[in-house]
Each structure stands twice: as C-alpha cells, then as structure tokens.
C-alpha positions as CSV (number, residue, x, y, z in Angstrom):
1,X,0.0,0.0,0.0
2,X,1.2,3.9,-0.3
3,X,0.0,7.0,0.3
4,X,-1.5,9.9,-1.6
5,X,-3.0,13.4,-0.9
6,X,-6.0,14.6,-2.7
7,X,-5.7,18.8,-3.0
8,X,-7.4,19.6,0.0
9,X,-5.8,16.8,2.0
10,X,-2.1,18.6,1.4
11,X,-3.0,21.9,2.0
12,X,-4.3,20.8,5.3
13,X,-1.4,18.8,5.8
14,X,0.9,21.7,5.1
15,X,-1.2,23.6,7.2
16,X,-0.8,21.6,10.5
17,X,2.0,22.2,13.3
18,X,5.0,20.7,13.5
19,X,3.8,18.7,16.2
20,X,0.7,17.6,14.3
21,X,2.4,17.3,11.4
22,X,4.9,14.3,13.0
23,X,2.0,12.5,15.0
24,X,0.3,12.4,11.8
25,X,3.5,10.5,10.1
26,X,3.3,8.9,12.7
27,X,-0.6,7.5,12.2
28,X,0.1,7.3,8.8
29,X,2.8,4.3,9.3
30,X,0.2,2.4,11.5
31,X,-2.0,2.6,8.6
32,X,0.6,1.4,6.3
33,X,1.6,-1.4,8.6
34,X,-1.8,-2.0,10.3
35,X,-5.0,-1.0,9.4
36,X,-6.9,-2.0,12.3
37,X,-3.9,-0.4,14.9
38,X,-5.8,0.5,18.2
39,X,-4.6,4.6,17.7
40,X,-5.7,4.2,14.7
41,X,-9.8,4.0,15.3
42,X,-10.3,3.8,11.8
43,X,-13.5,3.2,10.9
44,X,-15.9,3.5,8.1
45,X,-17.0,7.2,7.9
46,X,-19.4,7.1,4.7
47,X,-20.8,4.2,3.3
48,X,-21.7,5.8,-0.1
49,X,-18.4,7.8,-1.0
50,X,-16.2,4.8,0.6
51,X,-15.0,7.2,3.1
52,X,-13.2,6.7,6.2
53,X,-11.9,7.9,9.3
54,X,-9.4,7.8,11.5
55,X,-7.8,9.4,14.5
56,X,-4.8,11.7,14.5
57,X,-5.2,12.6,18.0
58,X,-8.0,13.2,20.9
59,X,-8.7,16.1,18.6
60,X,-8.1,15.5,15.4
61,X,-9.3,13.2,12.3
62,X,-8.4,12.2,8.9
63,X,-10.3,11.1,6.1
64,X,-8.9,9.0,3.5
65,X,-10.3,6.5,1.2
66,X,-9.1,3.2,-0.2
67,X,-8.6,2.8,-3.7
68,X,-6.7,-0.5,-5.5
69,X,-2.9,-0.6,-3.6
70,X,-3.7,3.6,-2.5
71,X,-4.3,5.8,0.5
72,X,-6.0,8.6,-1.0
73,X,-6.1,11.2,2.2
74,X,-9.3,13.6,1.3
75,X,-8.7,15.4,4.5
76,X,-7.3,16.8,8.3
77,X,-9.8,18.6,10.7
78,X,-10.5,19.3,13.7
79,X,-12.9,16.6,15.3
80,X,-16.1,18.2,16.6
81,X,-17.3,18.0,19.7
C-alpha cells in the first residue's frame, strides 16, 4: 500500500503544526503497517463515498479512502465535539 494526498488533503497537511504534522507521520505508518492499529480508530465514515476515518489525535481526524494498492487522504480537521 502507499499514500497519496488529494488537493485539499495537502493543503491541510501543510497547514498543520509541527507537532501535528509528526503525529500524523506517525498514524500514517500504522496505517501502512496496520490498518486496524488500536490509535488508529479507523473506521468506516461514509458508506456511499467509501470514506473513512481515523484518529490523529483526541482532537483531530483524517479522512482518507481506499482505492486499489492507494491511500487517498481527502482530509485533516478538527474533530467536533
């Protein structure tokens, strides 16, 4: 599997902290090793775009979908509370 950033998905990445930045590298190697990794919580977000989600941090999420050997992140935001 690899990784790839739709449009919206890098600007937000760009747009993160340092710190952010590195704990989402971070996530983004459990997902490449493990999909179902406990920090992870990834889930399935939405059914009908094939979206999911998964957890950056206690207040963060990204969205990504799975396409053929891809990791297509659609985006980084804050998690509402």
């Amino acid at each position: 599997m690899r990784v790839a950033f739709s449009n919206r998905g890098a600007n937000q990445y760009q747009a993160l902290s340092k710190k952010r930045r590195v704990k989402f590298e971070k996530q983004i190697g459990f997902l490449l090793s493990n999909f179902r990794h406990p920090s992870l919580r990834a889930k399935k977000y939405d059914e009908t775009r094939d979206v999911w989600q998964a957890r950056l941090n206690g207040n963060y999420r990204f969205y990504f979908q799975i396409k053929e050997d891809t990791y297509r992140i659609i985006s980084i935001t804050p998690h509402p509370k």
